[in-house]
N, C-alpha and C positions, 0 to 999 in steps of 0.2 A: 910540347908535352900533352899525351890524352889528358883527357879531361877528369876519367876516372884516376889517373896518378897523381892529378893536381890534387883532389880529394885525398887520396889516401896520405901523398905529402904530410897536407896541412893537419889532418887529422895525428900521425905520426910525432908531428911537430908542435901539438896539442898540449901546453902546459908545461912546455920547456921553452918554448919561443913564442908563441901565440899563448892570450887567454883563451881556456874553452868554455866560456861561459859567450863571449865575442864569436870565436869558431861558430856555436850552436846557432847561435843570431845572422848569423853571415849565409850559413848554409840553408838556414829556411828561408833565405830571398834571394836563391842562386838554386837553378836547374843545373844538373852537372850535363846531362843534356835536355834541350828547351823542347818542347813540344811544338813538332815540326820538324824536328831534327829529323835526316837522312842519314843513317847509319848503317856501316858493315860489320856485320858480326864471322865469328872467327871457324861460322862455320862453310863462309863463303854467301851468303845470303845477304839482302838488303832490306831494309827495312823503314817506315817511318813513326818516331817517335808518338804516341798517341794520350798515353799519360804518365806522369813519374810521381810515385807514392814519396812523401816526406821524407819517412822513415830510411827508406835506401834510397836515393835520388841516381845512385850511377846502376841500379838495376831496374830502367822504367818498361813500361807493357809498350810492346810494336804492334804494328798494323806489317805484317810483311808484304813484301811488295816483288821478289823474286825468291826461287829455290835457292840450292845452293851453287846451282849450277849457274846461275844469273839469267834463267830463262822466267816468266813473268809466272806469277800463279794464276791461275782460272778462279780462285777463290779465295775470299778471304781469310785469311788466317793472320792470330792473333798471338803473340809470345810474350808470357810474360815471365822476363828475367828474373823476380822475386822465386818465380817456382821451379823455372827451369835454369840450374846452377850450373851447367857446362857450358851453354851457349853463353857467349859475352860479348861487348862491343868491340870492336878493337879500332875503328876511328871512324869519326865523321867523314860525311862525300863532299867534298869537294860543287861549287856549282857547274862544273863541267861535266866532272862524274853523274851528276844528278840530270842532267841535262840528256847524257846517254843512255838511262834506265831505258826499258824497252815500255814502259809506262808512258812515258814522255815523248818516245818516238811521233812525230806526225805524219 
């Protein structure tokens, strides 16, 4: 299960099966994803995790690290999920995957 369903889950299940007062507590010592994370997002692009604001923990700011095409960028660019609302994670890379980035290439 992504990581962001596990969240929506538990939040879902907020007060009928979990306390949300324990929820609240749980999520502020839990990254939905960690900084450092290597993520694909759904618009075909890669990206790595840079920082995740509290408040939404499953929309954190990327450092992207290929287009969409998976070819590398020349520059940096930076997304941050809290403002842009159509782009989303859709899973974590894999250390193979991440090994293949054209970043990482030797």
């Amino acid at each position: 299960m992504a990581p962001d369903h596990a969240y929506d889950l538990l939040q879902a299940l907020s007060g009928s099966h979990f306390s949300p007062q324990a929820l609240t507590e749980f999520f502020a010592h839990l990254a939905t994803y960690p900084i450092g994370s290597f993520v694909c997002l759904n618009t075909g692009a890669f990206g790595i995790v840079v920082d995740v604001p509290s408040k939404l923990p499953c929309r954190p700011l990327l450092q992207l690290v290929t287009d969409e095409t998976g070819l590398p960028l020349s520059e940096h660019v930076t997304l941050d999920l809290t403002e842009n609302l159509t782009a989303k994670i859709i899973r974590l890379l894999t250390p193979k995957e991440i090994s293949a980035l054209p970043l990482c290439q030797a």
